[in-house]
C-alpha positions as CSV (number, residue, x, y, z in Angstrom):
1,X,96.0,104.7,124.7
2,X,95.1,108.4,122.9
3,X,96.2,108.3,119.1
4,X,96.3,111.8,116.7
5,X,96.2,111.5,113.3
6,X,97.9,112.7,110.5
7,X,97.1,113.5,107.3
8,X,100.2,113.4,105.0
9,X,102.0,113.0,101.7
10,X,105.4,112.4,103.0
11,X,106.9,113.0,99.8
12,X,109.3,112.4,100.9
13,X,109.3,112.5,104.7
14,X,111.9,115.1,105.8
15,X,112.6,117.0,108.7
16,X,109.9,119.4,108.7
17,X,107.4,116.4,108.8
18,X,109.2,114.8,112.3
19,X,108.8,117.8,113.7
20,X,105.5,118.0,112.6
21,X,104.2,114.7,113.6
22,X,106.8,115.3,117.4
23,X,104.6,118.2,118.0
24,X,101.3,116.9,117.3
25,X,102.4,114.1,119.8
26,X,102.7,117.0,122.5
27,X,99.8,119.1,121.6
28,X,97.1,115.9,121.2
29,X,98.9,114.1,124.4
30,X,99.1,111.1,122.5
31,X,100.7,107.5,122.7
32,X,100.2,106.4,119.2
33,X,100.0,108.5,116.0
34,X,98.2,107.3,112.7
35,X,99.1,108.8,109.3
36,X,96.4,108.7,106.3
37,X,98.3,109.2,103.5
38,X,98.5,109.6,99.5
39,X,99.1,106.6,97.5
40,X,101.3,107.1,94.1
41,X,99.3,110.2,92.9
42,X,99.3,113.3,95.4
43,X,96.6,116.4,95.8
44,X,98.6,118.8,93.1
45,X,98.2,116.1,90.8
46,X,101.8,114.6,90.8
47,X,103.0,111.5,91.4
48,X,104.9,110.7,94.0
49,X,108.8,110.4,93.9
50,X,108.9,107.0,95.4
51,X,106.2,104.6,95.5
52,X,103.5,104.2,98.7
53,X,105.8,101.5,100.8
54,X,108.9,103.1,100.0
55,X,107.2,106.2,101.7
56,X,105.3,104.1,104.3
57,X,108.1,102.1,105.4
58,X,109.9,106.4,106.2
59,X,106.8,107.2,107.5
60,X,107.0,104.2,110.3
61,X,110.5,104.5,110.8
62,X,110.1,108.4,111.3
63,X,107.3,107.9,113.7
64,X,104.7,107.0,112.8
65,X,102.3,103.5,114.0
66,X,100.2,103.2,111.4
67,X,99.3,104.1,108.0
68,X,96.5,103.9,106.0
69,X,96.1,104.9,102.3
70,X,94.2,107.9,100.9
71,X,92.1,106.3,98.0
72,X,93.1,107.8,94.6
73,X,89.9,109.7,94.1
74,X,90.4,112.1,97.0
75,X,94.1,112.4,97.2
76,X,94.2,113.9,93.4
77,X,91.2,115.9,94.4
78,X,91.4,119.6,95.1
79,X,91.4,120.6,99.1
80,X,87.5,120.2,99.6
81,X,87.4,116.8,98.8
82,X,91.0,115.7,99.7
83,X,90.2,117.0,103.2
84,X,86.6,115.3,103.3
85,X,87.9,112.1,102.2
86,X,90.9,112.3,104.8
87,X,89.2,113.5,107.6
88,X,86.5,111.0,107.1
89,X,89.5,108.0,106.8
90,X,90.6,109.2,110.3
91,X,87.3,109.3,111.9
92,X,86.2,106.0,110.6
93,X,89.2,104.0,112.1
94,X,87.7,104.4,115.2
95,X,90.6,105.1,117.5
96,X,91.7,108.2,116.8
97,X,91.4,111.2,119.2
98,X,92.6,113.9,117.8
99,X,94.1,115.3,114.5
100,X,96.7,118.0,114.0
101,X,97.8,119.6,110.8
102,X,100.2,122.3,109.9
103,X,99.2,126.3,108.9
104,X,101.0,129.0,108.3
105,X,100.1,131.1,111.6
106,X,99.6,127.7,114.3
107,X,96.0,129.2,115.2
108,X,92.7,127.8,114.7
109,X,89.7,129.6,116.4
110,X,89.3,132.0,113.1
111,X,89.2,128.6,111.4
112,X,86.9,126.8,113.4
113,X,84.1,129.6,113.7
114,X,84.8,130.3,109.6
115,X,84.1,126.4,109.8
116,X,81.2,126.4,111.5
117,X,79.3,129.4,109.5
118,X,80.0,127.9,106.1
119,X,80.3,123.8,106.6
120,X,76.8,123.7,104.9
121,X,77.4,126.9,102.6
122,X,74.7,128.9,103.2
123,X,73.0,130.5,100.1
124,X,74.4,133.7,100.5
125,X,78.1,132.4,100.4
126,X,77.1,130.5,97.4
127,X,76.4,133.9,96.0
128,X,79.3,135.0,97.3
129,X,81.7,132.2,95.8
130,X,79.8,132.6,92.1
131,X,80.6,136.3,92.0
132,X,84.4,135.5,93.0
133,X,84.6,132.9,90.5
134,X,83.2,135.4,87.8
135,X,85.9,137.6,88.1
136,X,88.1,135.2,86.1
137,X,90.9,134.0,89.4
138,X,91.2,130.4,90.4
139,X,88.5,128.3,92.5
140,X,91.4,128.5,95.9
141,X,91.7,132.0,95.4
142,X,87.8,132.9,95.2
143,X,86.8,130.8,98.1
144,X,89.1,132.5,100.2
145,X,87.6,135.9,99.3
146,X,84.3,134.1,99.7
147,X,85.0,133.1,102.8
148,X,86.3,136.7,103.7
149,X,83.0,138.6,102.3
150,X,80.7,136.3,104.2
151,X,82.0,136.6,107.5
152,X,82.3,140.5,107.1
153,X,78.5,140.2,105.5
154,X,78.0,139.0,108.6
155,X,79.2,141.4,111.4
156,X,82.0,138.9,112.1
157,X,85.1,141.3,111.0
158,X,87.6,139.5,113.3
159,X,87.4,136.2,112.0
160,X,86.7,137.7,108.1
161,X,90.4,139.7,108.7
162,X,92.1,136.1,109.0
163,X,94.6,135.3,105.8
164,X,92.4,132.2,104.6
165,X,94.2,132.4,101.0
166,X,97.2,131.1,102.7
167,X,98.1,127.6,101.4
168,X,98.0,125.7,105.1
169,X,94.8,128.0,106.1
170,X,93.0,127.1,102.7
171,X,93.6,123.4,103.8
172,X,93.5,123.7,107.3
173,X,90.1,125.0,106.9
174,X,88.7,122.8,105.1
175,X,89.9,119.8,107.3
176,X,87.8,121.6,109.7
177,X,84.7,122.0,107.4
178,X,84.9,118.2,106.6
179,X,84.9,117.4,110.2
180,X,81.7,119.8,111.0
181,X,80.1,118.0,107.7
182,X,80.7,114.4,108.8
183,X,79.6,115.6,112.6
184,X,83.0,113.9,113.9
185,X,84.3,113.7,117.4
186,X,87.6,114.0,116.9
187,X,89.9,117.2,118.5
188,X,91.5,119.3,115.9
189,X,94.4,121.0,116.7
190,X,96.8,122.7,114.1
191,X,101.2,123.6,114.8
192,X,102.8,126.4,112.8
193,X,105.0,125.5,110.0
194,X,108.5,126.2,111.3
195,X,111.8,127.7,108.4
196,X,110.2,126.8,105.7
197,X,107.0,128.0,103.4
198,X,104.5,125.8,101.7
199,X,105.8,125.0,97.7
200,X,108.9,127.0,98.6
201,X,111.4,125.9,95.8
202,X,114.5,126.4,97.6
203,X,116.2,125.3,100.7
204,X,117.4,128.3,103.1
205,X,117.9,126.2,106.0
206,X,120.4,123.6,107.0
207,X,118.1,120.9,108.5
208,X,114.6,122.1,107.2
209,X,113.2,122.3,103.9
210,X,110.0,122.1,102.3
211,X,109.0,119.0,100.4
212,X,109.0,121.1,96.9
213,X,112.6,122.1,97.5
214,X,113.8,118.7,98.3
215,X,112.2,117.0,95.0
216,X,113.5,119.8,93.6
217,X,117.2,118.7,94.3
218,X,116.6,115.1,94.0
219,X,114.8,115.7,90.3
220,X,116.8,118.5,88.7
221,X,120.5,117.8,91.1
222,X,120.5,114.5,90.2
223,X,122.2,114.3,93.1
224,X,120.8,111.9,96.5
225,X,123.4,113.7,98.9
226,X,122.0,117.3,97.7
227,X,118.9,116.3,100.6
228,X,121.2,114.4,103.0
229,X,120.9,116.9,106.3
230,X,117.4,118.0,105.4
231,X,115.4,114.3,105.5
232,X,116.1,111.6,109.1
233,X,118.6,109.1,108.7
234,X,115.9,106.1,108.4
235,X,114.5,108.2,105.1
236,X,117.8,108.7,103.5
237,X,118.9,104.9,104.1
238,X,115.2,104.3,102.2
239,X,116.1,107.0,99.4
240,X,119.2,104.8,98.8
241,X,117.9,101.7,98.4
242,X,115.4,103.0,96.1
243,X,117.7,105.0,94.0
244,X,119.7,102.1,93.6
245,X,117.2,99.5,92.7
246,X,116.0,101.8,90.1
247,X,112.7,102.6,91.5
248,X,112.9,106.3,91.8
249,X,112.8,109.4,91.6
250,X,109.4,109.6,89.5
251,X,108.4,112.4,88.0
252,X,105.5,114.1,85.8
253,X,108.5,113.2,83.0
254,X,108.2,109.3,82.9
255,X,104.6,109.5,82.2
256,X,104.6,111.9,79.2
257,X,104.3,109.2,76.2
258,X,101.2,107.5,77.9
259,X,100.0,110.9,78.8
260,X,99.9,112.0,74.6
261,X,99.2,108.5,73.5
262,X,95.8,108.7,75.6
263,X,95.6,112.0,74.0
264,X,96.0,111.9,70.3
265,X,93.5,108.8,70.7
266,X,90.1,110.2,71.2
267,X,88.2,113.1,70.0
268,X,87.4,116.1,72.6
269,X,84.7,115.0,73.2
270,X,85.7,112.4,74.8
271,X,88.8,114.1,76.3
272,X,85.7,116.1,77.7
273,X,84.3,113.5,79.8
274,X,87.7,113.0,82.0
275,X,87.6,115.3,85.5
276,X,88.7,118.3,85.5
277,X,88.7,118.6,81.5
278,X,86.4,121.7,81.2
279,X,86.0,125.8,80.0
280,X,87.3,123.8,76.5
281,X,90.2,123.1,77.8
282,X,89.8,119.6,75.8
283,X,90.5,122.3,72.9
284,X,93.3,124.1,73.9
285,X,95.3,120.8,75.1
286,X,94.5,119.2,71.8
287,X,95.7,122.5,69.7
288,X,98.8,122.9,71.7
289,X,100.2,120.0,71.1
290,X,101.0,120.2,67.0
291,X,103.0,123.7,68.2
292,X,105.4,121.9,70.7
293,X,109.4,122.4,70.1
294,X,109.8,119.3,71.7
295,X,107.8,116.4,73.9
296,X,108.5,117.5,77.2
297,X,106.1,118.0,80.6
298,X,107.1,121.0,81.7
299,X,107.1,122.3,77.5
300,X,103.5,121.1,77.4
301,X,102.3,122.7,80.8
302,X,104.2,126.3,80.1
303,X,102.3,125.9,76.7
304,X,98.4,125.6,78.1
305,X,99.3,127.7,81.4
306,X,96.9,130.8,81.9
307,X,95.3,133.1,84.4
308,X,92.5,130.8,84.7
309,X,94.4,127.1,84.1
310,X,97.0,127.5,87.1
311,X,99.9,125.2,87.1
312,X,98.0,122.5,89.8
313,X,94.9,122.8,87.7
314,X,96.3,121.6,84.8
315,X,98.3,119.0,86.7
316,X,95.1,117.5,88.4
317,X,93.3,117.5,85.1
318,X,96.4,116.1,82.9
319,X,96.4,113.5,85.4
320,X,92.6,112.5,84.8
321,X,93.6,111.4,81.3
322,X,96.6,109.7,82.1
323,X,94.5,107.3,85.0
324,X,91.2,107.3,82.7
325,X,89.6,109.2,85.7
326,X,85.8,109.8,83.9
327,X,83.7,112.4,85.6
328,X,80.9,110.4,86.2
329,X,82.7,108.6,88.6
330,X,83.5,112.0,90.8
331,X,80.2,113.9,91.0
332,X,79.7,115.7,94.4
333,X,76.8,112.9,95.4
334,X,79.1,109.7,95.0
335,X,82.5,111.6,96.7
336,X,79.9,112.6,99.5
337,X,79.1,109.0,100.3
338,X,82.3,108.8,101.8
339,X,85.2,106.5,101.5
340,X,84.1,102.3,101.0
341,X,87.3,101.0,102.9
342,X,90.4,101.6,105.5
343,X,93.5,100.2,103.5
344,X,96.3,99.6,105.7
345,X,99.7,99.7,103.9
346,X,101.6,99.5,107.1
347,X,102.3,99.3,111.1
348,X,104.6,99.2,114.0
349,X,103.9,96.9,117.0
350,X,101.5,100.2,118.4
351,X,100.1,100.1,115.4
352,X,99.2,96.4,115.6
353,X,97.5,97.1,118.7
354,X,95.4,99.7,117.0
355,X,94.5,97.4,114.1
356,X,93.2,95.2,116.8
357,X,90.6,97.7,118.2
358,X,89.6,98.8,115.0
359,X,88.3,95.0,114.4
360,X,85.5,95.9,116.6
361,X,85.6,99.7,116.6
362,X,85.9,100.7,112.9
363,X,83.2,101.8,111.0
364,X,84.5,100.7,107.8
365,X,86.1,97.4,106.5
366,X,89.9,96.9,107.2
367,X,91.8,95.4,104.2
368,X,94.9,94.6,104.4
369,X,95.4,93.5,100.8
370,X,92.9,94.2,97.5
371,X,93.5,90.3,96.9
372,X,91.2,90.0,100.3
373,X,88.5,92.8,99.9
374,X,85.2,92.2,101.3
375,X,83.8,94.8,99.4
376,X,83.3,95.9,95.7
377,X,84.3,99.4,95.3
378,X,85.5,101.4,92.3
379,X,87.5,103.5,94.1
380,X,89.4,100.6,95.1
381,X,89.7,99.7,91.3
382,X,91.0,103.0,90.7
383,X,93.5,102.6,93.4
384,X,95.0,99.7,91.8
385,X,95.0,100.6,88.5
386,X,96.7,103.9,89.9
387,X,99.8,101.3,90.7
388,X,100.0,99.6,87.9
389,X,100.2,103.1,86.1
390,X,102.9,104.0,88.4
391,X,105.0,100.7,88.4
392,X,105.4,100.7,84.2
393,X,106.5,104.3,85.0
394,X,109.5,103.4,87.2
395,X,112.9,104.0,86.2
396,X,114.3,100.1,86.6
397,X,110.4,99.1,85.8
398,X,111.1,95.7,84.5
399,X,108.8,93.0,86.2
400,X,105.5,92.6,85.3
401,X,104.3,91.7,88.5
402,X,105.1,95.1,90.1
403,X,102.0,96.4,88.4
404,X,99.9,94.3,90.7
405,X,101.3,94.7,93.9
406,X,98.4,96.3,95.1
407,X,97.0,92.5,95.3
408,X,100.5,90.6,96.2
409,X,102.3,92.6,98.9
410,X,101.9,92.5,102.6
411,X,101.8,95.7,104.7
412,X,105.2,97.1,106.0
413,X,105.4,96.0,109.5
414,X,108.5,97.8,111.5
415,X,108.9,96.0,114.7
């Protein structure tokens, strides 16, 4: 049985993804396809519109056989370490042959050799990258040129003419970089992204649309029916039941009053110590906030939005406060070590027989609840106090139980 893997958000899964994850099924030959993906707080540091079964139960239903949950402390991370922690998930399961992931062109060789050159950054692209970063444009944007002035450096003009800064190619190279670091076996293959760009904010097809457009109609619409022909049946029928429970949508806006309670309640120095909090920006978030019209997300990020704090930047290190994310916990050294744990949060019957393999093939314990752990991890802390930050943000939030589900629920099983 040959299984590709995934690496997804599926916020939520629409069109564009089943095609996605259809064609990787063709391209990697496989039988079974396993999806790692992000739990209630995603790699632009948002959270996600419905919560990680909602999204795993579409995720099985659309195709999928089994997912496994991205720990907090690489999904919220910027593309290195969300690819490293990802890539390293998929290779430590054990049974998966091959991964495929989406890009703007569908064409890897510039990307693997790129890959291969720079996996252990060689001093001279450390030069490189510090030079870039001097001239005052975001950490994406200057590894890209990095990337770029290295490989021309080097005599190696063809690859060094690829469009790295591209948001699929940033990523996609990086997957690729994380597989050379952790010396995996596993076959990468990529598939163009088809009618629709990455973060493109509105919908110019009738069946495809990019994940930004959709929550773009289901948060600012109002209206469930707006994203009818552009998600699979088996999402919508999820989307409804959700909606109606009062569980979603959740945005950035249900989390604002914890968000400027945390705030106002320390110093900067110790708004200083969360991740991402740096170049003063401790200062300037603190400072903005007595100038406000009105107590709003998108008021607040307009407000500290510069050059150098891009609109993900600040989202990633807003976020940081909000979960209590402390940057000793996320130095290079521990985020290296790798990922403590495979957390299932859901299978089919295919996926069941994967689970079974991966009882003797894994390289990493298989939990399927935090109430059973065999180990002691702090990202796994991290992940479950990312839930119960989530849950007493839901709309109809009005058990306290939800908060712990992390320790109380079962994995989705879709027969």
């Amino acid at each position: 049985m040959r299984t590709v893997g995934l690496i997804v958000e599926y916020n939520p899964f629409h069109n564009g993804h089943q095609y996605h994850l259809r064609e990787s099924v063709k391209i990697a030959q496989a039988d079974t396809v396993v999806a790692v993906m992000s739990g209630h707080f995603l790699q632009r540091g948002e959270p996600a519109v419905m919560d990680k079964w909602a999204r795993t139960e579409a995720a099985l239903r659309g195709g999928c056989d089994l997912v496994i949950e991205l720990p907090t402390a690489y999904a919220t991370q910027a593309a290195e370490w969300f690819a490293y922690g990802a890539v390293s998930l998929l290779e430590a399961t054990g049974v998966v042959d091959a991964f495929c992931f989406g890009t703007e062109s569908g064409e890897i060789e510039a990307l693997q050799q790129a890959a291969r050159l720079i996996a252990h950054e060689p001093p001279e692209f450390q030069q490189l990258l510090r030079e870039a970063l001097e001239g005052g444009i975001s950490y994406p944007s200057a590894y890209s040129t990095a990337v770029a002035s290295y490989l021309t450096s080097i005599g190696n003009h063809e690859a060094a003419a690829f469009p790295y800064a591209q948001p699929n190619h940033t990523l996609g190279l990086h997957y690729l970089i994380a597989l050379e670091r952790i010396k995996g076996t596993m076959e990468p293959h990529t598939i163009r992204r088809e009618k629709s760009e990455y973060g493109q904010t509105t919908v110019t097809d009738h069946a495809i649309a990019s994940a930004t457009a959709i929550r773009k109609l289901l948060l600012e619409g109002g209206e469930l029916g707006g994203c009818r022909s552009l998600v699979p049946a088996t999402t919508y029928e999820v989307m409804e039941r959700e909606w109606a429970a009062g569980r979603s949508p959740v945005s950035w806006a249900n989390f604002v009053q914890p968000l400027i309670h945390t705030a106002v309640t320390q110093t900067p120095e110790q708004l200083s110590g969360y991740r991402e909090i740096m170049e003063g920006l401790e200062h300037r978030f603190l400072n903005t906030l007595p100038k406000l019209d009105q107590i709003g997300f998108e008021p607040l990020l307009e407000a500290l939005k510069t050059k150098r704090y891009t609109r993900t930047k600040l989202q990633r290190a807003l976020l940081s406060i909000l979960l209590h994310h402390k940057k000793e916990d996320f130095t290079a050294e521990k985020l290296a070590a790798g990922v403590e744990y495979i957390r299932v949060l859901g299978f089919t019957a295919k996926g069941q027989q994967l689970l079974r393999r991966m009882r003797s093939e894994a390289t990493l314990p298989v939990l399927l609840s935090a109430a059973r752990s065999p180990v002691q991890s702090r990202y796994l802390e991290l992940d479950t106090q990312a839930t119960a930050a989530y849950m007493l943000a839901q709309p109809g939030h009005t058990s306290a139980a939800a908060m712990f589900r992390d320790f109380t629920d079962k994995p989705i099983i879709i027969d």
